[in-house]
C-alpha positions as CSV (number, residue, x, y, z in Angstrom):
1,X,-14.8,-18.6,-5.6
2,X,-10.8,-18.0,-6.3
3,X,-9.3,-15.2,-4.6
4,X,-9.7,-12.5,-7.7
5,X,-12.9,-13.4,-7.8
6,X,-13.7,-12.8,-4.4
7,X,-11.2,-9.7,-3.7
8,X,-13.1,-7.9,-6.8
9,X,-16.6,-8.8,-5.5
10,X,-15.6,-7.0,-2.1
11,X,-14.4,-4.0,-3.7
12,X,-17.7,-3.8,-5.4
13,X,-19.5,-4.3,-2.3
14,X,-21.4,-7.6,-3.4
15,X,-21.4,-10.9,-1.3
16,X,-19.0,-13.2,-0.8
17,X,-18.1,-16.8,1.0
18,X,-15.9,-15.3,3.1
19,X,-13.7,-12.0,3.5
20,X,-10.0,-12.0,1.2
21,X,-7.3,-12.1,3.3
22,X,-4.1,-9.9,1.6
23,X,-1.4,-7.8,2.2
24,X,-0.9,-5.1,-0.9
25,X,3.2,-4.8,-0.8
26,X,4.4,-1.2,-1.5
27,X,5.0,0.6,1.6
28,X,2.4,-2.4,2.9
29,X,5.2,-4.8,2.4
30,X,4.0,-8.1,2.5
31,X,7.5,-10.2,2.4
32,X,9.7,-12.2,5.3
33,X,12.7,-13.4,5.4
34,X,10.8,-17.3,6.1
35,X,9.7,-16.9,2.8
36,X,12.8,-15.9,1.3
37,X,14.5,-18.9,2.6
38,X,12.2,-21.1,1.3
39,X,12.2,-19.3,-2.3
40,X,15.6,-18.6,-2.5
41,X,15.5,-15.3,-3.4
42,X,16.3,-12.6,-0.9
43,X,16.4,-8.8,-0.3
44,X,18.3,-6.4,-1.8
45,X,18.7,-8.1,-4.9
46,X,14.9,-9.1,-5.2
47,X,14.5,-5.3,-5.3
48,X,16.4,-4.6,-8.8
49,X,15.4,-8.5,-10.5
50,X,12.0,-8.6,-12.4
51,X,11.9,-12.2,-12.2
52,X,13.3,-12.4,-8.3
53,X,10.6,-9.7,-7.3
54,X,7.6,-12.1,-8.8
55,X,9.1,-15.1,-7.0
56,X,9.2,-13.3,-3.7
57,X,5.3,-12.5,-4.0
58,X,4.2,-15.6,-5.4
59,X,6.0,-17.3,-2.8
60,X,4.1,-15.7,0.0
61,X,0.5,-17.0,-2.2
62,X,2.7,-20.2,-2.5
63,X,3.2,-20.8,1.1
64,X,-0.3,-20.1,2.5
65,X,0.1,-16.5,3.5
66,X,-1.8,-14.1,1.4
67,X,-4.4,-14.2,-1.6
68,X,-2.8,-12.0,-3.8
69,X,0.6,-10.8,-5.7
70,X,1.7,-7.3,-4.4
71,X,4.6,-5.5,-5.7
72,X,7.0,-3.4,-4.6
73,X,8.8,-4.4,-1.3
74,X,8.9,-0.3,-0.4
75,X,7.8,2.8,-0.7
76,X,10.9,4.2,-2.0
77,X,10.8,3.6,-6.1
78,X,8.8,6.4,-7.2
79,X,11.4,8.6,-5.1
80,X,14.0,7.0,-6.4
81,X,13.0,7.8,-10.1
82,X,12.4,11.3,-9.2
83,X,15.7,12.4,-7.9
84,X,16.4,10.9,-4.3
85,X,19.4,9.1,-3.2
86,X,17.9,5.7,-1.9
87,X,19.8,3.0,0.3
88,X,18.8,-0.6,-0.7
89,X,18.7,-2.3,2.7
90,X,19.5,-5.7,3.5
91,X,18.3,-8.6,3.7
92,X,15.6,-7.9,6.7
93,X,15.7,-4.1,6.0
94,X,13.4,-2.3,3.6
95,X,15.2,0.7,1.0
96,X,15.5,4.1,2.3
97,X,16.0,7.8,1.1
98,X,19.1,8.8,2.8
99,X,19.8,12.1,0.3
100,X,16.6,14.5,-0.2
101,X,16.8,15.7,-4.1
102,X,15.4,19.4,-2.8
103,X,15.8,21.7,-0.3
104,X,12.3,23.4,-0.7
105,X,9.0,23.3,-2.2
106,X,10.2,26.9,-4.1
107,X,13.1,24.0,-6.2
108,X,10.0,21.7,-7.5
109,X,11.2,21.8,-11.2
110,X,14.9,20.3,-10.7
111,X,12.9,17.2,-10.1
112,X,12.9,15.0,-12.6
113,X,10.2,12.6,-13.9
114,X,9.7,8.8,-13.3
115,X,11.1,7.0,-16.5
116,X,9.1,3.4,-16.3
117,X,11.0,2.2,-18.8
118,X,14.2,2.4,-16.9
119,X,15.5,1.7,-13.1
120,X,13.4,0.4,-10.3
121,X,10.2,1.4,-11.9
122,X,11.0,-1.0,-14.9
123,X,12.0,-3.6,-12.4
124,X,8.2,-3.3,-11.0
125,X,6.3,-3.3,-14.0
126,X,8.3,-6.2,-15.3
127,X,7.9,-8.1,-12.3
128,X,3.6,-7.7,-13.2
129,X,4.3,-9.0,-16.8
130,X,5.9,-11.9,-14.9
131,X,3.2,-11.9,-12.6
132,X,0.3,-11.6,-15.0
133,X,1.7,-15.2,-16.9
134,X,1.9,-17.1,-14.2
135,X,-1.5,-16.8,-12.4
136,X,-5.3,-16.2,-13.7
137,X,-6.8,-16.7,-10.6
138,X,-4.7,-14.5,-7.9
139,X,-5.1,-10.8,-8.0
140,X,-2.0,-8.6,-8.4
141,X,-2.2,-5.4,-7.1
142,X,-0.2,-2.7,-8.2
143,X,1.1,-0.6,-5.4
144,X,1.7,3.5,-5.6
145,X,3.5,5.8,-2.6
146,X,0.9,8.3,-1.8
147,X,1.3,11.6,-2.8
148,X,2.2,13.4,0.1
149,X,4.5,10.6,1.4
150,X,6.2,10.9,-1.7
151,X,6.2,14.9,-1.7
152,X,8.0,14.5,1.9
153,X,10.3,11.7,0.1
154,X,11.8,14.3,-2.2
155,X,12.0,17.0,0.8
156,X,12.8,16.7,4.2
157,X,9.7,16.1,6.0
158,X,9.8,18.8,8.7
159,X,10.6,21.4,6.0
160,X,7.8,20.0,4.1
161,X,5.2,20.0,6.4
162,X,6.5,23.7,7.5
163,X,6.0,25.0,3.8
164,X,2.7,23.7,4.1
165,X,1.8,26.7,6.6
166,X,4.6,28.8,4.8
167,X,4.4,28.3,1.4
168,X,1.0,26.6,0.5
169,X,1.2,27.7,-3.5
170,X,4.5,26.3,-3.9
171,X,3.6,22.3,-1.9
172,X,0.7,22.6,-4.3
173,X,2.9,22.8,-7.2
174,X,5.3,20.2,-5.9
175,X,1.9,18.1,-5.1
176,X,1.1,18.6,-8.8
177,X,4.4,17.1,-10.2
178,X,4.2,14.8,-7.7
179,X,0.6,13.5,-8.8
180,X,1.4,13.7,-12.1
181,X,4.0,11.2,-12.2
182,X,2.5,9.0,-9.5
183,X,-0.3,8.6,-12.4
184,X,2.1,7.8,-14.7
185,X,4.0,5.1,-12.6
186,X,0.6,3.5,-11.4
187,X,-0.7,3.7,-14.9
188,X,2.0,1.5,-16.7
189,X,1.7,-1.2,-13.3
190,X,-2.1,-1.4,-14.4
191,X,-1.6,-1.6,-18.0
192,X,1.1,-4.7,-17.6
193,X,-1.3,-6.6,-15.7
194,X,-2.1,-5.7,-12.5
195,X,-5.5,-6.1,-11.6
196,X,-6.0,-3.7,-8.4
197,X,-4.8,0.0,-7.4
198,X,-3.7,0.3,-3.7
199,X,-2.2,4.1,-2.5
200,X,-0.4,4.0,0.8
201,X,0.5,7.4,2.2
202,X,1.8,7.1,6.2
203,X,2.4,10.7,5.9
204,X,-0.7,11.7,4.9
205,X,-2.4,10.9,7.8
206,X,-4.8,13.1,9.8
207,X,-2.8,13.1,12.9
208,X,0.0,15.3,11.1
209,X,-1.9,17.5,8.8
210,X,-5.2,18.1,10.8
211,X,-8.5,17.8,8.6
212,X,-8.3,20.7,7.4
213,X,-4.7,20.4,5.5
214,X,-5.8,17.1,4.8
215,X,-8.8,17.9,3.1
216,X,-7.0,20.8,1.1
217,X,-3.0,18.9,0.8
218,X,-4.2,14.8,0.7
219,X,-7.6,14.4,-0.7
220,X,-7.7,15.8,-4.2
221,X,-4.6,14.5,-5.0
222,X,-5.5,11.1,-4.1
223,X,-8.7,11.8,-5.5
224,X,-7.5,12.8,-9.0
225,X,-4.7,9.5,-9.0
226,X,-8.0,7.4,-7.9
227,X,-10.5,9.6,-11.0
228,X,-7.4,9.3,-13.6
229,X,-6.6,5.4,-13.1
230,X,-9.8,3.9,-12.3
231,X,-10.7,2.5,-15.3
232,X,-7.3,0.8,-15.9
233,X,-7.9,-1.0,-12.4
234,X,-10.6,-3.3,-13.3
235,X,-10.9,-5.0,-9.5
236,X,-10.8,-2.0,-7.8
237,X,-8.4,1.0,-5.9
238,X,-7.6,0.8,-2.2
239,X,-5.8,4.0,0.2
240,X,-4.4,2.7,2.9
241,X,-4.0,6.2,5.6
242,X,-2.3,5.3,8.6
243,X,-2.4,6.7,12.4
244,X,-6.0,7.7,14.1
245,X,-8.2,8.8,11.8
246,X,-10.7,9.9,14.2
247,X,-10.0,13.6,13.2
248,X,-10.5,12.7,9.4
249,X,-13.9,10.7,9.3
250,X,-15.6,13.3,7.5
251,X,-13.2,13.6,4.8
252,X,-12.7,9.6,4.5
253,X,-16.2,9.4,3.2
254,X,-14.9,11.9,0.6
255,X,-12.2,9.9,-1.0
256,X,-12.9,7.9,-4.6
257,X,-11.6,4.6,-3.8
258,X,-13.6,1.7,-3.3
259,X,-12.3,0.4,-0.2
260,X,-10.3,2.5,2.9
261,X,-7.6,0.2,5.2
262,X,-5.8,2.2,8.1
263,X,-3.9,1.3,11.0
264,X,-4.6,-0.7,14.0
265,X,-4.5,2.4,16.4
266,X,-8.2,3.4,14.7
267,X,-11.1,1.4,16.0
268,X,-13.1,-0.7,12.8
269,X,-16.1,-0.3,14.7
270,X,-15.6,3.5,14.3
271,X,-14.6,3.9,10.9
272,X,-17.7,1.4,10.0
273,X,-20.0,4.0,12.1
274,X,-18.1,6.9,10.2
275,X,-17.5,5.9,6.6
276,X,-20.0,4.8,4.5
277,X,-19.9,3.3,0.8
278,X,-16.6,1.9,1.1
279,X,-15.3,-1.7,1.7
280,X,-13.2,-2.1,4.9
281,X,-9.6,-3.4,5.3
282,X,-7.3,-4.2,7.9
283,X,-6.4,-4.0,10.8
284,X,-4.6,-6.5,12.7
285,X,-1.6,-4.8,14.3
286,X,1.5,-5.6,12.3
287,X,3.3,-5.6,15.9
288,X,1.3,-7.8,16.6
289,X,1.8,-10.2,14.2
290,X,5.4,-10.0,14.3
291,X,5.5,-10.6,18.1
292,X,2.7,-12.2,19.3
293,X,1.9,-16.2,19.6
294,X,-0.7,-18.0,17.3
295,X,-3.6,-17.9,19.8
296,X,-3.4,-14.0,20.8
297,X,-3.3,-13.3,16.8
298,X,-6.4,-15.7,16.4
299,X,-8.3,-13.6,19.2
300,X,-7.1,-10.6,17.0
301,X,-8.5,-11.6,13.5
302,X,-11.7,-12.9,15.3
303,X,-12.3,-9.3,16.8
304,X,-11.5,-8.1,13.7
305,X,-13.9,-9.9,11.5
306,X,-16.8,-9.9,14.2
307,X,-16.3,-5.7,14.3
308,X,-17.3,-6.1,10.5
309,X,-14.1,-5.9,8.0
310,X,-14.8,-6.8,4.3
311,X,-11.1,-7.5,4.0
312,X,-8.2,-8.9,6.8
313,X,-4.8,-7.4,6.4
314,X,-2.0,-6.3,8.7
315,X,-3.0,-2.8,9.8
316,X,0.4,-1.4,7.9
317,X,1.8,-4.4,6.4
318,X,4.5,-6.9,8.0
319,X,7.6,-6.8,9.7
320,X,10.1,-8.4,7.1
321,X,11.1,-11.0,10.6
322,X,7.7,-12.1,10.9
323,X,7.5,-16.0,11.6
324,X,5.2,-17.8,8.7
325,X,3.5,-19.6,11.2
326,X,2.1,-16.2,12.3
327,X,0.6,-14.5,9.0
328,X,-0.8,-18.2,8.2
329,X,-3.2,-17.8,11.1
330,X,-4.7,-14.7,9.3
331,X,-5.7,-16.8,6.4
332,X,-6.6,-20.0,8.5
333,X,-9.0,-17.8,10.8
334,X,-10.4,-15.8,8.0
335,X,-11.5,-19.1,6.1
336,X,-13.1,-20.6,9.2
337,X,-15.0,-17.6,9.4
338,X,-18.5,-17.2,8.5
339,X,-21.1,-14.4,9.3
């Protein structure tokens, strides 16, 4: 069974040999500097390059770290295209918004929309024609910043999450826009290749927004990206929510996406208990793995597997000065696992 193979049958919830081990990219970045050495091809530049941004990827599949190709390296693009001022980084430091196109939900329209056949979002769906030439049997999965991370990309978070209680009708038309061009930007990634959908939104987690803004500011806008896009993502869509989640089961099990991955600080068990008809992804801590020795991460991916997860993947992607030797042990432990 090659890893597409097996990554789609998970998402479908059939059987497999074993569970996929993969890291999506996105805000989940899954790139280290090791890897960069070895490729020769680093960070910043590997952010604007079509051809550098495949490499990267297929180097971490190349040197025994994950089954799958997963672009971008950040969570910043979709901001980018929409109006935000965005720092590249370094070379072991991820792109940031450092200038916040808006100054409140009520200023929604002097956004503009993401061109994908210009800038960073070019660069991206590129990279998956690239991608898509090189490789039948590895899955590439398409990666989109979640709605209301985005939203609080394009205005500063606190007055964001204040308009919330303030100004609910306006965040819901910024959410709109918002949405709109996410499914746009995912869209053109699926229709250049990539096989897989994954949504990452860190600030749309529970522990911020409380079920019940969740429910009303989180779920049917990943819902309608998940309804609007499914059938261009033949393998399967993933959301990825990070922090506890405790406060959230309920509204987990209401999501559309095939499988739900969330951080280490939420128990498998738990979620396995709490959400039903979805596959399960994660959650070795990506502390962890950046700091820890080989055995301790071993005992990790063990626990993890034995508490029942379909899929094993850093809880919210890797630290970009994670040692190889480290993120090899997930693969090594999940292919001497059997149930």
């Amino acid at each position: 069974m090659n890893p597409k193979e097996r990554l789609f049958k998970v998402l479908k919830k059939e059987n497999v040999d074993r569970p996929p081990c993969i890291c999506p990219g996105g805000m989940m970045n899954m790139i280290i500097e090791d890897v960069m050495d070895i490729e020769g091809v680093t960070w910043p530049e590997a952010h604007l390059n079509p051809k550098m941004m495949a490499d990267l990827t297929q180097g971490m599949y190349k040197n025994k770290a994950f089954e799958n190709f997963g672009v971008p390296f950040c969570m910043t693009v979709e901001a980018e295209g929409m109006g935000a001022t965005v720092y590249m980084g370094t070379k072991n430091t991820e792109p940031r918004v450092t200038e916040y196109p808006i100054m409140s939900s009520e200023e929604y329209k002097k956004l503009t929309n993401i061109n994908v056949n210009e800038g960073r979002a070019k660069v991206v769906v590129d990279a998956i024609k690239i991608l898509k030439e090189r490789n039948e049997d590895v899955p590439i999965i398409a990666n989109l910043t979640g709605p209301v991370s985005l939203a609080s990309s394009l205005l500063e978070p606190m007055i964001f999450f204040k308009e919330i209680r303030k100004k609910p009708e306006m965040i819901h038309e910024l959410m709109n826009l918002v949405t709109d061009n996410l499914i746009v930007f995912g869209k053109a990634q699926l229709e250049a290749g990539a096989d897989i959908l994954t949504i990452s939104d860190p600030s749309g987690t529970g522990e911020i927004l409380g079920a019940k803004n969740f429910n009303e500011f989180a779920v049917p806008y990943l819902n309608r990206i998940i309804d609007e896009l499914k059938e261009y993502a033949n393998g399967g869509t993933i959301i990825h929510i990070c922090g506890r989640l405790k406060s959230i089961y309920k509204e987990l099990n209401s999501l559309h996406s095939d499988a739900i991955s969330f951080d280490s600080i939420t128990s498998v068990k738990q979620v396995i208990e709490n959400v039903s008809n979805k596959a399960i992804m994660g959650n070795v801590s990506t502390f962890a793995l950046e700091n820890s020795d080989t055995e301790s991460l071993k005992t990790m991916c063990d626990s993890c597997l034995k508490n029942g997860v379909d899929i094993i993947s850093p809880a919210c992607g890797i630290g970009v000065r994670t040692k190889l030797d480290n993120i090899q042990v997930l693969l090594e432990c999940t292919k001497n696992y059997s149930r």
